[in-house]
C-alpha positions as CSV (number, residue, x, y, z in Angstrom):
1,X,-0.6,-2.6,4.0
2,X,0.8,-2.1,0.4
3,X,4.3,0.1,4.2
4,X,9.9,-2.2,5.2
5,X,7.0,-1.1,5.0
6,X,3.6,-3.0,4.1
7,X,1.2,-1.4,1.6
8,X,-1.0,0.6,4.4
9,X,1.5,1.1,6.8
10,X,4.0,4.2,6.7
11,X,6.5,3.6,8.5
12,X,7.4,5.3,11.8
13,X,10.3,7.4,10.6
14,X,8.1,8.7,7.9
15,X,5.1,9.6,9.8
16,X,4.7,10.5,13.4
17,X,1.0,10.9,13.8
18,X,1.1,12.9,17.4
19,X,3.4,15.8,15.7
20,X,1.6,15.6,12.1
21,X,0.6,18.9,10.9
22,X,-3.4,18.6,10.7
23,X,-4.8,18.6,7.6
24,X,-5.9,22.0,6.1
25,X,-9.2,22.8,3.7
26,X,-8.3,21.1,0.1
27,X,-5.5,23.1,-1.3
28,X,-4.2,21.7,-4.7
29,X,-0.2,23.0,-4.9
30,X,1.6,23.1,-8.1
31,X,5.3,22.1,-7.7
32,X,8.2,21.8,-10.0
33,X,9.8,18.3,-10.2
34,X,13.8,17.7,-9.0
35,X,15.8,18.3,-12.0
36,X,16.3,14.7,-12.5
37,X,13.0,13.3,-12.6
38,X,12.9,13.5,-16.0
39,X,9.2,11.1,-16.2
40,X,7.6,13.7,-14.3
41,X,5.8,16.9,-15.0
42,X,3.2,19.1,-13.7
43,X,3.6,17.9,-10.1
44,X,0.5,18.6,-7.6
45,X,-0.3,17.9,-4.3
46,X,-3.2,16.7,-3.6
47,X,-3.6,17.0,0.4
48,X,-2.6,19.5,2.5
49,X,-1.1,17.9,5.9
50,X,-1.3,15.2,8.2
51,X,-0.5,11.4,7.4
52,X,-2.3,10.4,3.5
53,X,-1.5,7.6,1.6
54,X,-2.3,4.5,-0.5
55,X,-4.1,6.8,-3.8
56,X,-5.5,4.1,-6.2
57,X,-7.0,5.1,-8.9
58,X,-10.4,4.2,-10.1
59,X,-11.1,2.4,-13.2
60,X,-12.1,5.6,-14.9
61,X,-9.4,7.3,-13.7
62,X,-11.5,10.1,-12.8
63,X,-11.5,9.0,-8.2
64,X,-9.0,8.0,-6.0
65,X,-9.5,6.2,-2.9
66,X,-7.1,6.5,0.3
67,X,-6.6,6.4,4.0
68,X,-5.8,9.8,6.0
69,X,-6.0,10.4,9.9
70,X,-7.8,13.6,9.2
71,X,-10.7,14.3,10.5
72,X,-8.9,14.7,14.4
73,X,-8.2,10.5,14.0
74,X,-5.4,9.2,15.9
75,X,-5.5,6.5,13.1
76,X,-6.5,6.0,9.7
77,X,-9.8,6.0,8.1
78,X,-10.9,5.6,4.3
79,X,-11.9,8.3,1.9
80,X,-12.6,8.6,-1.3
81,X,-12.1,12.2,-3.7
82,X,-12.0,12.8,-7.2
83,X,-8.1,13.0,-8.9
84,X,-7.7,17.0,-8.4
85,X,-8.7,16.5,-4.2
86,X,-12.2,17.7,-4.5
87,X,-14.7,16.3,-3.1
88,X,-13.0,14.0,-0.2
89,X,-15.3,12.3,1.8
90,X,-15.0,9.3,4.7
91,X,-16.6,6.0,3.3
92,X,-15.4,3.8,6.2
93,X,-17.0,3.7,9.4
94,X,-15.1,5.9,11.4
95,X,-14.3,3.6,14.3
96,X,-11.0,1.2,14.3
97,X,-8.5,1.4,11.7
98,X,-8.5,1.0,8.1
99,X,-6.0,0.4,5.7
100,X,-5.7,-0.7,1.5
101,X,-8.7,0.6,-0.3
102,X,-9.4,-0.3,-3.8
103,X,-11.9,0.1,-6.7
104,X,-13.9,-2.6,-8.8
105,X,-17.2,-3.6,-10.4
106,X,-16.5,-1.1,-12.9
107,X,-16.3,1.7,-10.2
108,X,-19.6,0.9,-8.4
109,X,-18.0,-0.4,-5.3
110,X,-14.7,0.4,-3.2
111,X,-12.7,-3.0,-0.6
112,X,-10.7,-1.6,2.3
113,X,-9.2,-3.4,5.4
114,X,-10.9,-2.3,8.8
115,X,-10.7,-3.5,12.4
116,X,-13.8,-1.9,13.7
117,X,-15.0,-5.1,14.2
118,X,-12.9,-6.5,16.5
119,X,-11.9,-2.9,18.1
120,X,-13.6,0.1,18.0
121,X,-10.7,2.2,19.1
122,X,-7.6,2.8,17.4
123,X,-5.3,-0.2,18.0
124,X,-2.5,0.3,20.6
125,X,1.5,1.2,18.9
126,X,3.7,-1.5,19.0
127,X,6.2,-1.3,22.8
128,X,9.1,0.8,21.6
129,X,11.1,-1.7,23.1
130,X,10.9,-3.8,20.3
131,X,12.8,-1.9,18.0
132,X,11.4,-0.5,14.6
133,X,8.3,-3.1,14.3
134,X,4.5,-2.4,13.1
135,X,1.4,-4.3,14.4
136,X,-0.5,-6.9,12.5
137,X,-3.7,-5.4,13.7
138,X,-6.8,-7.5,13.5
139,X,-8.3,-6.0,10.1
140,X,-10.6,-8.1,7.6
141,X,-12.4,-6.8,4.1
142,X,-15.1,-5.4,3.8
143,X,-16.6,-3.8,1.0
144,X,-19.5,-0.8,-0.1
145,X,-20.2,1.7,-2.2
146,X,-18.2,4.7,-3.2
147,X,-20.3,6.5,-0.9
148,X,-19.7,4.6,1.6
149,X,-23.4,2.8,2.2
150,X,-24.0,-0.6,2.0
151,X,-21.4,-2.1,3.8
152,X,-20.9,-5.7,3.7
153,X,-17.6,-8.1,5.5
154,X,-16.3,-10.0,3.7
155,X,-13.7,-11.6,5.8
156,X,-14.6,-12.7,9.3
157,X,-10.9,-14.1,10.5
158,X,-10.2,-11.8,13.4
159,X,-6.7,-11.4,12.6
160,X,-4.6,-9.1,9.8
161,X,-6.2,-9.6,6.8
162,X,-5.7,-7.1,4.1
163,X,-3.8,-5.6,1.2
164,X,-6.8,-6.3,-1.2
165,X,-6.3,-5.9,-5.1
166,X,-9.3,-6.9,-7.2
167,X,-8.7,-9.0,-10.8
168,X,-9.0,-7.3,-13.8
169,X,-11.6,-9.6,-14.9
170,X,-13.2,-8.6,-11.2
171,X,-13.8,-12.0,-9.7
172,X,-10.9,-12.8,-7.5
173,X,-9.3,-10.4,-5.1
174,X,-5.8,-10.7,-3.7
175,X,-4.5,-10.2,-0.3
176,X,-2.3,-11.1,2.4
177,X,-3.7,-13.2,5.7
178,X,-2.6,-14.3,9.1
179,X,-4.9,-16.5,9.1
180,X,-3.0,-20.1,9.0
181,X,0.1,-18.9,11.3
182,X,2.0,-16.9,8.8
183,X,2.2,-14.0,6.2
184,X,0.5,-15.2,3.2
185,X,-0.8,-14.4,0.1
186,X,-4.5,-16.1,-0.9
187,X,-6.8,-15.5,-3.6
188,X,-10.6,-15.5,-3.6
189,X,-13.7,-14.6,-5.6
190,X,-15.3,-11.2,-4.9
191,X,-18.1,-12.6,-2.3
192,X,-15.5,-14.5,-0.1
193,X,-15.9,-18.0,-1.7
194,X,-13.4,-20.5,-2.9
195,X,-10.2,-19.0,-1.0
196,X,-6.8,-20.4,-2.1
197,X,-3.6,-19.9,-0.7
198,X,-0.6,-19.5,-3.4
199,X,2.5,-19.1,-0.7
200,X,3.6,-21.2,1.5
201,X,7.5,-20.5,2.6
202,X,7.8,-19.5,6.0
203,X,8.5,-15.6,6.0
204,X,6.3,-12.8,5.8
205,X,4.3,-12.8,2.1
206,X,2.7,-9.3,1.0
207,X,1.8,-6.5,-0.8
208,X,0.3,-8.5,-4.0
209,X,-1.0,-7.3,-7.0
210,X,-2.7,-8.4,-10.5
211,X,-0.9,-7.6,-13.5
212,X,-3.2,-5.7,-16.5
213,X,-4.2,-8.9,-17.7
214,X,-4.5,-10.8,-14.6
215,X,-2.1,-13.9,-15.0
216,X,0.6,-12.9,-12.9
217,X,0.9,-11.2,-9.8
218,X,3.5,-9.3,-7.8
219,X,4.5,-8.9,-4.4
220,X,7.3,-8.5,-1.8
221,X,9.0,-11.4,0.5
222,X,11.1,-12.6,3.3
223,X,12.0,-15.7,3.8
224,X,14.4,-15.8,6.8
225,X,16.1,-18.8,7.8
226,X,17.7,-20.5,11.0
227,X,17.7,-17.4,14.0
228,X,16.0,-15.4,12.3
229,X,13.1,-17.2,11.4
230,X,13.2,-17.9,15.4
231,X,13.2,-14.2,15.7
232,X,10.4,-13.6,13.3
233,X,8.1,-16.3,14.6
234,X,8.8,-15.0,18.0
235,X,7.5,-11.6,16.3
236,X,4.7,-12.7,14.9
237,X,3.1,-14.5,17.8
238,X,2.9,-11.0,19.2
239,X,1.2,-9.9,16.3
240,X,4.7,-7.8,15.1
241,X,6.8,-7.8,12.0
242,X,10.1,-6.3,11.7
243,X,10.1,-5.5,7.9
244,X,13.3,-3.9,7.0
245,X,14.1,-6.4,4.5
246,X,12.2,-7.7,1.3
247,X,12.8,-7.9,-2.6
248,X,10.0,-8.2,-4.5
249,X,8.5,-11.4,-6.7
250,X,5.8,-12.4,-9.3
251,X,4.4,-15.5,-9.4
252,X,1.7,-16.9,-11.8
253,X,-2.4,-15.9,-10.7
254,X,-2.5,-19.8,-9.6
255,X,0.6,-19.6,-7.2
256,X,2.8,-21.2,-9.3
257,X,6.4,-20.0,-10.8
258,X,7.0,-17.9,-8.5
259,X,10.8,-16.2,-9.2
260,X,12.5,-13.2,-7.4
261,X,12.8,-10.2,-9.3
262,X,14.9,-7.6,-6.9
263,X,18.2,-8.5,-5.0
264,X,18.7,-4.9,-4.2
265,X,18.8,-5.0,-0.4
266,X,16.9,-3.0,2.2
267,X,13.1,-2.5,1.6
268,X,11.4,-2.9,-1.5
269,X,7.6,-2.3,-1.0
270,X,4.5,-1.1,-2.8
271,X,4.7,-2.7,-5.9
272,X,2.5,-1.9,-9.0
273,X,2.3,-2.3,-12.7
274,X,2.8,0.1,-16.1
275,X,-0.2,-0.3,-17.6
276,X,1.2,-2.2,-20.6
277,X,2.6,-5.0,-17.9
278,X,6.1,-5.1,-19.1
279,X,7.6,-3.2,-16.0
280,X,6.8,-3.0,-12.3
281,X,6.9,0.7,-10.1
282,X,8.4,0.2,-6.9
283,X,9.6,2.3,-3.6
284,X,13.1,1.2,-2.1
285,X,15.9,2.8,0.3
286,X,18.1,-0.3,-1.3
287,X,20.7,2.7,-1.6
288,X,20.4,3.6,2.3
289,X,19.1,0.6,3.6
290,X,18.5,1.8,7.1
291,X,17.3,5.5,6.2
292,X,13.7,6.5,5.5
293,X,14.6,8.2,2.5
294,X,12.5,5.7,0.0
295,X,12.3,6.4,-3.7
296,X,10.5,5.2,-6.8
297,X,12.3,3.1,-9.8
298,X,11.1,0.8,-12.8
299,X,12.0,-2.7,-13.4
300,X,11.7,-5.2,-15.9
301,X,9.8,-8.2,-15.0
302,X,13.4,-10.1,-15.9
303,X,15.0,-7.9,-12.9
304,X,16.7,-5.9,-15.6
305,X,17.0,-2.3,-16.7
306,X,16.7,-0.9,-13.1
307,X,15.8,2.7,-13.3
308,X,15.1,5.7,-10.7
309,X,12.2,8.1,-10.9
310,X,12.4,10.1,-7.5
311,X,15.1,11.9,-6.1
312,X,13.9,14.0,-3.8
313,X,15.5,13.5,-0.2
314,X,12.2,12.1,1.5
315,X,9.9,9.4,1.3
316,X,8.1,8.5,-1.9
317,X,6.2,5.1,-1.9
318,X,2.8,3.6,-3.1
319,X,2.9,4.3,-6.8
320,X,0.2,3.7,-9.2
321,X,-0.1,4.5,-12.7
322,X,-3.7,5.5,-13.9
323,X,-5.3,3.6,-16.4
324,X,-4.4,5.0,-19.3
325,X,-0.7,5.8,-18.5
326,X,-0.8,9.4,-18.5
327,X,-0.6,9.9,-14.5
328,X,1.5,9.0,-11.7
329,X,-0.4,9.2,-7.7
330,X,2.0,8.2,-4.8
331,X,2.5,9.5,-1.3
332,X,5.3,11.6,0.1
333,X,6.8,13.6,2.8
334,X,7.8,16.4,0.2
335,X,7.1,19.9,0.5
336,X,5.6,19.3,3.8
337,X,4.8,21.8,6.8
338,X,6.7,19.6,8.7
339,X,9.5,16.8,7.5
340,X,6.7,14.0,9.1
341,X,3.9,15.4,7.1
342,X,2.6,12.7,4.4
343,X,0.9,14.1,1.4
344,X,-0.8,12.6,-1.7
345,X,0.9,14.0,-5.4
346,X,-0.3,13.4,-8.7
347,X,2.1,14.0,-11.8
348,X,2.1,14.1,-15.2
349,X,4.2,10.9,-16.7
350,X,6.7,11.5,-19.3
351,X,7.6,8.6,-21.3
């Protein structure tokens, strides 16, 4: 879940899936950027209603592979399309929930979290009682091909295991696990095999991701302390996290040197990398902390030179920058049908 706000979850004030507007036939819309989003151009958007998000690009730049309740779905299934939203087709299995797809082996096969194993219905909302919370459903990785054949787990913990990122290189993937008590980040080679854990503070651990050359990684903490570790423990035995705080980190691929980078406040998720590695793209309501109105910055891995890219008034989160620079995908309630309507846009970057 790369949604405070794990990577694969939106959160609930961004989408409402029983009042989404259901997806329409493919429908690419041209829009003009806000004034002041000087980095992008030629904004297009990519879906056309409903709740899409988490667009990763392919190696070749050429796919993109995502997770959409489409389809009728009360929850959120896998597709892949190619980068103008042709061609979208389901490549999970169509039962439980899925969440944090991602491309490697140069392209010939896709990772995603799914809990069809454990559940073959969509997993029950968190009681509303709890305040603004999101389940740690029970996903683990599997993995196929684009197509969607050839499926293969993995994973076989039973409890939330996902937010996969493959190594450049593309032996080791990265992702976050329940599996020893807490929210943690663990690395592992592409079968499953020789599975290290790199945090180890109490507090929920996420979101990670390989920089272009693989020798760092980034990813969003918590570490609460005195009650409110209590309270997030208590949390978490329920299977529930309350993220509405995090600042994000890197640490070195082994787990070591690991050094905040934000001290912003509020909820900064979903981050990714410039292709050249020297700055990290980010979603944040830092300026509203308890609003859902997220946008996209740029900072330097030395926390400096903080900069703003969206300033619409609506969510923007899970950024990616293709391969070669040129393109900016990331999900957002903009230009919707319906202010809870979660779309998929691609834009031209502008150095």
């Amino acid at each position: 879940m790369r949604s405070s706000l794990p990577r694969g979850v939106l959160p609930v004030f961004v989408a409402a899936l029983s009042c989404a507007h259901p997806p329409q036939p493919a429908r690419v819309a041209t829009f003009a950027a806000e004034s002041s989003e000087r980095h992008l151009r030629n904004l297009r958007r990519l879906t056309n209603g409903g709740e899409n998000a988490e667009a990763y690009f392919s190696r070749d730049g050429r796919r993109l592979i995502f997770q959409s309740t489409r389809d009728g779905r009360a929850c959120d299934q896998e597709y892949v399309m190619n980068v103008d939203g042709t061609g979208a087709h389901r490549v999970s299995t169509g039962t439980g929930k899925t969440t944090c797809g991602f491309f490697y082996a140069d392209d010939r096969r896709i990772l995603f979290g799914s809990s069809h194993a454990q559940q073959q219905a969509c997993p029950p909302k968190p009681d509303p009682s709890k305040g603004y919370v999101w389940g740690l459903d029970p996903f683990d990785i599997y993995t196929a091909k684009p197509d969607g054949s050839d499926l293969r787990r993995v994973t076989s913990y039973g409890v939330y295991t996902a937010e996969a990122v493959v190594s450049p290189d593309g032996r080791r993937i990265v992702f976050t696990s329940l599996k020893d008590g807490d929210l943690d980040i663990y690395t592992m080679n592409v079968d499953g095999t020789d599975v290290r854990r790199l945090t180890t503070t109490p507090g929920y651990d996420g979101g990670p991701w390989w920089s272009p050359d693989g020798t760092q990684i980034v990813y969003r903490a918590w570490h609460p302390t005195d009650s409110a570790l209590v309270t997030y423990r208590t949390l978490l035995a329920e299977r529930l996290v309350r993220p509405n705080r995090m600042e994000l980190w890197v640490m070195n691929a082994d787990g070591s040197n690991q050094r905040q980078i934000t001290h912003l406040g509020g909820a900064n998720f979903g981050p990714s990398w410039t292709p050249d590695g020297t700055h990290l793209i980010f979603s944040s309501n830092y300026t509203q902390p308890r609003s859902g109105n997220f946008d996209l910055y740029l900072i330097a891995l030395d926390g400096t030179g903080l900069e703003q890219i969206t300033t619409h008034t609506a969510f923007d989160g899970f950024p990616m920058f293709s391969p070669d620079g040129r393109s900016l995908v990331w999900a957002s309630n903009r230009h919707g049908a319906i202010p809870t309507e979660t779309n998929l846009f691609i834009a031209d970057w502008v150095p």
